[in-house]
N, CA, C and O atoms as a Tinker XYZ file with bonds, in Angstrom:
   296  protein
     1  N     26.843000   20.448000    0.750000    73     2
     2  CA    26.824000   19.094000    1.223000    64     1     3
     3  C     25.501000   18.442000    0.821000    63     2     4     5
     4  O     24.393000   18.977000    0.846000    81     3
     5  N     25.835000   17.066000    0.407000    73     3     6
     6  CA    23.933000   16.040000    0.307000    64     5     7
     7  C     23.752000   15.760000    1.234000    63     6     8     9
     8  O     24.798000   15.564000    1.853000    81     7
     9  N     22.840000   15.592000    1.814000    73     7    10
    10  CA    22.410000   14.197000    2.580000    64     9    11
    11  C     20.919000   13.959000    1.993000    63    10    12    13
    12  O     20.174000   14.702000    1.354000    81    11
    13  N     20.798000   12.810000    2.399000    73    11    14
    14  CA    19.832000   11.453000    1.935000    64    13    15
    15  C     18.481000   11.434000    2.884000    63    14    16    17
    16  O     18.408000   11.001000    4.034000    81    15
    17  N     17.878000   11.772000    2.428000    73    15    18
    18  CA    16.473000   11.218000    3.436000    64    17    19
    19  C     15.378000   10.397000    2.197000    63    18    20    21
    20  O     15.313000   10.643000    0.993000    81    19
    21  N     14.484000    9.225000    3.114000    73    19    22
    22  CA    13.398000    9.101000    2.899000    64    21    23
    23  C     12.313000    9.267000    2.844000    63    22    24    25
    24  O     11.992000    8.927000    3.983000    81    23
    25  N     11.290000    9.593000    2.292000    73    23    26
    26  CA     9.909000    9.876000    2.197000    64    25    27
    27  C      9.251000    8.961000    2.123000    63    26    28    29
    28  O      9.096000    8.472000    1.004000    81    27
    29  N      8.651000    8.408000    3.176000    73    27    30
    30  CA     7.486000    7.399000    2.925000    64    29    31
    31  C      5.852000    7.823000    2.412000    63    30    32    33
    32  O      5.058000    8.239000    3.256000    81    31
    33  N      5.509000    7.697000    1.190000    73    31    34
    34  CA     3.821000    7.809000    0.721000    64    33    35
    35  C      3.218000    6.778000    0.938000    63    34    36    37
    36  O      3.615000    5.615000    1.010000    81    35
    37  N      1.875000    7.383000    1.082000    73    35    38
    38  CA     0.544000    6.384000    0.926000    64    37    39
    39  C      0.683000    5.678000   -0.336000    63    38    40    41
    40  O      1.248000    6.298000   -1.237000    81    39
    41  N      0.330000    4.661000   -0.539000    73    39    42
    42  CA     0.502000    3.939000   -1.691000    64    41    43
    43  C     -1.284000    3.606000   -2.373000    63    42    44    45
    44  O     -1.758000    2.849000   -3.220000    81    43
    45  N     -1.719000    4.457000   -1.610000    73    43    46
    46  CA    -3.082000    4.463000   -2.080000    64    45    47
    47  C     -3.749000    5.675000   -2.905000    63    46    48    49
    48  O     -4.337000    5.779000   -3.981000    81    47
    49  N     -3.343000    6.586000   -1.810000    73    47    50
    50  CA    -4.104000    8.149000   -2.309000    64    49    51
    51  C     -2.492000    9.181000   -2.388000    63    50    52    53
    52  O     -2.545000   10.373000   -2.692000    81    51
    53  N     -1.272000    8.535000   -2.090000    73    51    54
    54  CA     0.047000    9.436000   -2.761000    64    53    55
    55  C      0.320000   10.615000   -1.655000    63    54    56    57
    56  O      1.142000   11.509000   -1.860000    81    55
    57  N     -0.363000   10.527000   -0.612000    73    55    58
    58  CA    -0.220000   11.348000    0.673000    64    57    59
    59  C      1.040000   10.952000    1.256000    63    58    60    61
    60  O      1.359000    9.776000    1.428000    81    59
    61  N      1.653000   11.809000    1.515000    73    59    62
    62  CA     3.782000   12.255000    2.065000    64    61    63
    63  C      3.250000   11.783000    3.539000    63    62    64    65
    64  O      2.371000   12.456000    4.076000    81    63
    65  N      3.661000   10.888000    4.045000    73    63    66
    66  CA     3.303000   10.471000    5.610000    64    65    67
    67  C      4.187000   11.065000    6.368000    63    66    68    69
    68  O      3.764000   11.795000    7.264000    81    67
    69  N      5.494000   10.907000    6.203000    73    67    70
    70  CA     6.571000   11.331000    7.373000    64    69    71
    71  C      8.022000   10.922000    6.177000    63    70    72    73
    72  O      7.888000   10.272000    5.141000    81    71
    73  N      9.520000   11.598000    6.772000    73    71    74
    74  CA    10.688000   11.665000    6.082000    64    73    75
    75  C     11.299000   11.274000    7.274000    63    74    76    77
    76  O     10.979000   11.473000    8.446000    81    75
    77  N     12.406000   10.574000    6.669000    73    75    78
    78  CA    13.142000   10.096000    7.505000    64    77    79
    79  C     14.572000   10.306000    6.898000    63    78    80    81
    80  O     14.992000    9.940000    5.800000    81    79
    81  N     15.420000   11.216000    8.228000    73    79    82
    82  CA    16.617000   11.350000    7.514000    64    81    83
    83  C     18.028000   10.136000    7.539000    63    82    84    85
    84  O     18.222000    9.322000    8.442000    81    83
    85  N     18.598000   10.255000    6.704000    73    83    86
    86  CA    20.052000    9.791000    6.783000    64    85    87
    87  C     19.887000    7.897000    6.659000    63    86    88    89
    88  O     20.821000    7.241000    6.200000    81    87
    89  N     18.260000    7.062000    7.258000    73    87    90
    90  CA    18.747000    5.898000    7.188000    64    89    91
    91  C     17.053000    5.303000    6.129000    63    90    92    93
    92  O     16.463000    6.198000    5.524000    81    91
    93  N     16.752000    4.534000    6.084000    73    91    94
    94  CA    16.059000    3.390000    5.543000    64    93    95
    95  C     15.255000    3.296000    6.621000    63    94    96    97
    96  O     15.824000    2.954000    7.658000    81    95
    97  N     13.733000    3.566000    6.695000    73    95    98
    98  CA    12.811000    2.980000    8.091000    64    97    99
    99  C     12.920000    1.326000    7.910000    63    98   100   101
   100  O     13.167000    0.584000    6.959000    81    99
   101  N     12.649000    1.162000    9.126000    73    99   102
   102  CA    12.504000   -0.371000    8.947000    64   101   103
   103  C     10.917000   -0.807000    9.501000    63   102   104   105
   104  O     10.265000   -0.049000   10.220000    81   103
   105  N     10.502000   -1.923000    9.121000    73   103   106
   106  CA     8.888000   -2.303000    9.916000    64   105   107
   107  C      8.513000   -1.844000   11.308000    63   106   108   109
   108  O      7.322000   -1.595000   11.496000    81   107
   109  N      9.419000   -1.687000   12.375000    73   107   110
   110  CA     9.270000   -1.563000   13.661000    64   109   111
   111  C      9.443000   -0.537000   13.744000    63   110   112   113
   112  O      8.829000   -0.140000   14.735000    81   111
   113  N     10.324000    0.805000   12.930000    73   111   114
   114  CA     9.965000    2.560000   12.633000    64   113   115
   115  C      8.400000    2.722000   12.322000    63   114   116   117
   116  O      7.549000    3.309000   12.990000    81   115
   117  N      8.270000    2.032000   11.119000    73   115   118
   118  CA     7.301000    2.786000   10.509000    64   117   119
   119  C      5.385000    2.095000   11.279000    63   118   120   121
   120  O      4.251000    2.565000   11.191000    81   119
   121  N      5.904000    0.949000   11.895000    73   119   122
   122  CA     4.810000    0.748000   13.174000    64   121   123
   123  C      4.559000    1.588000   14.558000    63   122   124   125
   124  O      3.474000    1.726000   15.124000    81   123
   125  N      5.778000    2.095000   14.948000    73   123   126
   126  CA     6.100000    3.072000   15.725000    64   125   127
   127  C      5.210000    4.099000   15.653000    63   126   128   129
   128  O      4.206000    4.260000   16.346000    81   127
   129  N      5.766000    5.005000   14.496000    73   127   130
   130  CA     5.237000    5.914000   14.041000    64   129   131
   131  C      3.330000    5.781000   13.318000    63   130   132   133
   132  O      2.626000    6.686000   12.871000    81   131
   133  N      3.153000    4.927000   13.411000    73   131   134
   134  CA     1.327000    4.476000   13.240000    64   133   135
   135  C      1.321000    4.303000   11.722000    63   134   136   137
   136  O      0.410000    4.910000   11.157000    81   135
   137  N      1.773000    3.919000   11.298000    73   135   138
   138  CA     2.009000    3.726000    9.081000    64   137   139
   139  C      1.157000    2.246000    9.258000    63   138   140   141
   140  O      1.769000    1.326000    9.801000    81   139
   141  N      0.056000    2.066000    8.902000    73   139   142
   142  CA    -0.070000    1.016000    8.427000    64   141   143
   143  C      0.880000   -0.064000    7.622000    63   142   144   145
   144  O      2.064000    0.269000    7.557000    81   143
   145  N      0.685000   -0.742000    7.284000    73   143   146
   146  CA     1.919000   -1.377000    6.501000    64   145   147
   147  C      1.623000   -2.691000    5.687000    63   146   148   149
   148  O      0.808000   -3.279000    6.397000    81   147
   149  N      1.830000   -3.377000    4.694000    73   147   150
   150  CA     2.041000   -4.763000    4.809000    64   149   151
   151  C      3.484000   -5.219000    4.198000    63   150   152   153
   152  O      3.667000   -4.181000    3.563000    81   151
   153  N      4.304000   -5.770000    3.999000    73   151   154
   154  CA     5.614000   -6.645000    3.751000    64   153   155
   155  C      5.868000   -5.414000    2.851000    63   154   156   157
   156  O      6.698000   -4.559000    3.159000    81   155
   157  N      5.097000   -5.355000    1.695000    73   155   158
   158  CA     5.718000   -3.868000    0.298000    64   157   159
   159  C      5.058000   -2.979000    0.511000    63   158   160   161
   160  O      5.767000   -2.002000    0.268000    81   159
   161  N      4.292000   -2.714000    0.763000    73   159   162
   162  CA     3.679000   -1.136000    0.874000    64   161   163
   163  C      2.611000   -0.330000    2.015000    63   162   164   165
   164  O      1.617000   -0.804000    2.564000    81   163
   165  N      3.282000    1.237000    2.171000    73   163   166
   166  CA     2.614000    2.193000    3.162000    64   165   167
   167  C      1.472000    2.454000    3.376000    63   166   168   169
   168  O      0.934000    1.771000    2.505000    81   167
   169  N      0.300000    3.184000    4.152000    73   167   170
   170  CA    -0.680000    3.366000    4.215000    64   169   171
   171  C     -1.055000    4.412000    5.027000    63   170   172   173
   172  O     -0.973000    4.189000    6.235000    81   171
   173  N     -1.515000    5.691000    4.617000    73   171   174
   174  CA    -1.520000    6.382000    5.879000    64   173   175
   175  C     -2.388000    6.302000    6.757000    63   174   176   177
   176  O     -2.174000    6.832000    7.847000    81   175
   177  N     -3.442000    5.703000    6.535000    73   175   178
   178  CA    -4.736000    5.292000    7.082000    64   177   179
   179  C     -4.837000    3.632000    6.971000    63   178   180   181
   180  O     -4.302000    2.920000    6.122000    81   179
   181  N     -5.547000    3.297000    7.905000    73   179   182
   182  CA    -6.243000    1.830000    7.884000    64   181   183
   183  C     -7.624000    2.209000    6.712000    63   182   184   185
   184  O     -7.835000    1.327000    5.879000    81   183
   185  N     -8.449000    3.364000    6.659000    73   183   186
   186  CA    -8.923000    3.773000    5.583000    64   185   187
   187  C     -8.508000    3.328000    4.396000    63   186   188   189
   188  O     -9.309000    2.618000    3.787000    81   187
   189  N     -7.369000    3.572000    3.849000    73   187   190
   190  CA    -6.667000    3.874000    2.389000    64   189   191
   191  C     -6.244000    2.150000    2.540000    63   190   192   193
   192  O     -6.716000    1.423000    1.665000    81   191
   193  N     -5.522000    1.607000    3.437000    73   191   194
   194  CA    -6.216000    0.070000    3.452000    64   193   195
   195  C     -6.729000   -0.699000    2.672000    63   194   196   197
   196  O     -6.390000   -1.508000    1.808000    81   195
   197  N     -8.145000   -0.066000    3.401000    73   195   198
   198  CA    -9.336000   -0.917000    3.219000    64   197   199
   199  C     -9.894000   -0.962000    1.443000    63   198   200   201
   200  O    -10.376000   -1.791000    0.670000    81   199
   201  N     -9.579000    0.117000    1.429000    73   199   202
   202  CA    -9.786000    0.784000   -0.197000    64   201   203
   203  C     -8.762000    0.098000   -1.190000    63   202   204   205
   204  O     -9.025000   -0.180000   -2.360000    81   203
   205  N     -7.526000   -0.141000   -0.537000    73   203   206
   206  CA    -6.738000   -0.325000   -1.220000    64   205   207
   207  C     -7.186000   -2.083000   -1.889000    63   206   208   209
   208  O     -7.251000   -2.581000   -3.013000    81   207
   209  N     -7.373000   -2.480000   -0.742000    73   207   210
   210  CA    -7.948000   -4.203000   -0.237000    64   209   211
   211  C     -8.925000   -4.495000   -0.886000    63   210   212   213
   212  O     -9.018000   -5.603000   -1.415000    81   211
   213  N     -9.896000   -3.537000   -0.990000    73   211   214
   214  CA   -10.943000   -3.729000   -1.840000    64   213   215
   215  C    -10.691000   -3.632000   -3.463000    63   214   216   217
   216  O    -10.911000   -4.691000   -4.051000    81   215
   217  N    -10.301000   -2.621000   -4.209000    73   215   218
   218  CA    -9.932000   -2.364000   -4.879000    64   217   219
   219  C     -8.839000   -3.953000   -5.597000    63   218   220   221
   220  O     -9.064000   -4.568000   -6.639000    81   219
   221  N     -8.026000   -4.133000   -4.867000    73   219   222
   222  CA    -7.379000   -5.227000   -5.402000    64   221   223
   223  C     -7.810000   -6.592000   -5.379000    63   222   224   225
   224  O     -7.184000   -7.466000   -5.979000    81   223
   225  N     -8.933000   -6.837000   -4.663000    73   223   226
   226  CA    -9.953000   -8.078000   -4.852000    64   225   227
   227  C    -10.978000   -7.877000   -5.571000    63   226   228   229
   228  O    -11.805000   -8.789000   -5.575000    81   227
   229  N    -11.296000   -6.516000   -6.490000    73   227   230
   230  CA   -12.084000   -6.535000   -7.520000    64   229   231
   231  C    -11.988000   -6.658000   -8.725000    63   230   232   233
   232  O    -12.864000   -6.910000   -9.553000    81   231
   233  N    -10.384000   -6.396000   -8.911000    73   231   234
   234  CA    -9.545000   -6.467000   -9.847000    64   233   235
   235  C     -9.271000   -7.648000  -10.383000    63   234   236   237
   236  O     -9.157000   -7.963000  -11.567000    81   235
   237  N     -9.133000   -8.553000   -8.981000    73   235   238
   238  CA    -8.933000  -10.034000   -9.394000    64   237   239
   239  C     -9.878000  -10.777000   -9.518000    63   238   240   241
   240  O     -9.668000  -11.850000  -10.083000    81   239
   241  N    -11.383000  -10.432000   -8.983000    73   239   242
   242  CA   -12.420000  -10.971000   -9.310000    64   241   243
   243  C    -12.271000  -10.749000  -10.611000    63   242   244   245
   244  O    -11.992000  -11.800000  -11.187000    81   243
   245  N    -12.347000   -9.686000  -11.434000    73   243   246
   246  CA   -12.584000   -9.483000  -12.708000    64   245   247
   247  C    -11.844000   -9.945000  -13.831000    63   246   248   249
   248  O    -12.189000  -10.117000  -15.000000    81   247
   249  N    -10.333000  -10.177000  -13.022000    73   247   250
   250  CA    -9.909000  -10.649000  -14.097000    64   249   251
   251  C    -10.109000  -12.570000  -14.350000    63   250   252   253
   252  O     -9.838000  -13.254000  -15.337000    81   251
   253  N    -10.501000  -12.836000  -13.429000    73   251   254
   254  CA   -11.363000  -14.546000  -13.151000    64   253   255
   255  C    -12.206000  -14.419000  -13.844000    63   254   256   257
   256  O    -12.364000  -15.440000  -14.513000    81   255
   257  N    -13.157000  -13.359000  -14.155000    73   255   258
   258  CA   -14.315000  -13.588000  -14.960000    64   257   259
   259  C    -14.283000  -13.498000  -16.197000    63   258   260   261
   260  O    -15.091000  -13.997000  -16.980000    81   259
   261  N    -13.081000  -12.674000  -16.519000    73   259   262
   262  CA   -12.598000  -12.513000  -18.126000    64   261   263
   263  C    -12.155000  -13.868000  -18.742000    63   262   264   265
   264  O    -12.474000  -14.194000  -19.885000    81   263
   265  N    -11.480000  -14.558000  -18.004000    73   263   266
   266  CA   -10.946000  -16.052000  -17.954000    64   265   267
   267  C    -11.928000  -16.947000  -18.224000    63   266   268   269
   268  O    -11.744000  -17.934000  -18.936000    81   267
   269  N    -13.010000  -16.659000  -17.679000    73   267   270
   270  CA   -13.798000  -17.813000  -17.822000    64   269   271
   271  C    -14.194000  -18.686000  -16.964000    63   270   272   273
   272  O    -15.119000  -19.479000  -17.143000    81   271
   273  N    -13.228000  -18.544000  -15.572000    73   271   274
   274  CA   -13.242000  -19.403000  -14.838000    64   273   275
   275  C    -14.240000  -19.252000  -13.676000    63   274   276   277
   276  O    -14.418000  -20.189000  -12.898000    81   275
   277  N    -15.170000  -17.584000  -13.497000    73   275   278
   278  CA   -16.248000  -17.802000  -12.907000    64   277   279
   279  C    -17.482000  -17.263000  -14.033000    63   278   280   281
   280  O    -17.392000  -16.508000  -15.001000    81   279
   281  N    -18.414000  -17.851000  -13.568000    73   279   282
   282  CA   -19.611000  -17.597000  -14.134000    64   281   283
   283  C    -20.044000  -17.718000  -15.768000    63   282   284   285
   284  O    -20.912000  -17.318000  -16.544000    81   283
   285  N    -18.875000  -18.519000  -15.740000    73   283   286
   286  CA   -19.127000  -19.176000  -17.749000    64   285   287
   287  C    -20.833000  -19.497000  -17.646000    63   286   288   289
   288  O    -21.361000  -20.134000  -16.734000    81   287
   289  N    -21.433000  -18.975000  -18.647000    73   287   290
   290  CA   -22.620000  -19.553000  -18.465000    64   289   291
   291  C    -22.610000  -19.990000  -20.194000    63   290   292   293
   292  O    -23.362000  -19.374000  -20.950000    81   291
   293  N    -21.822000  -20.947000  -20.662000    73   291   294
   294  CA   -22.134000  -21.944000  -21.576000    64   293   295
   295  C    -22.910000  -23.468000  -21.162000    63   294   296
   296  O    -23.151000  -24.297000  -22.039000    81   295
């Protein structure tokens, strides 16, 4: 016989948080259970978060500066 479970990962550092069998967690499971969260993706930590948060506002700083659009110094 199959059955179906989910695995929810960190979407930061790839850490297996918790499985869930037979259905789809929904926002109010995976708050339950302490998963950080935002709208698309897991977190097993408010840590991995913060990293994550950071990480993706440096990215976009940088790519503004490649642009031109901060710190042109013509």
């Amino acid at each position: 016989m199959i059955y179906r479970y989910f695995e929810v990962r960190c979407d930061y550092c790839g850490r297996t948080i918790n499985h869930y069998p037979q259905r789809k967690p929904n926002n109010e499971v995976l708050r339950k259970d302490g998963i950080v969260h935002t709208s698309t993706k897991q977190f097993c930590s408010d840590e991995c978060y913060a990293n994550w948060n950071h990480d993706r506002q440096a990215k976009q700083y940088c790519n503004l500066r490649q642009n031109g659009r901060i710190h042109n110094e013509e």
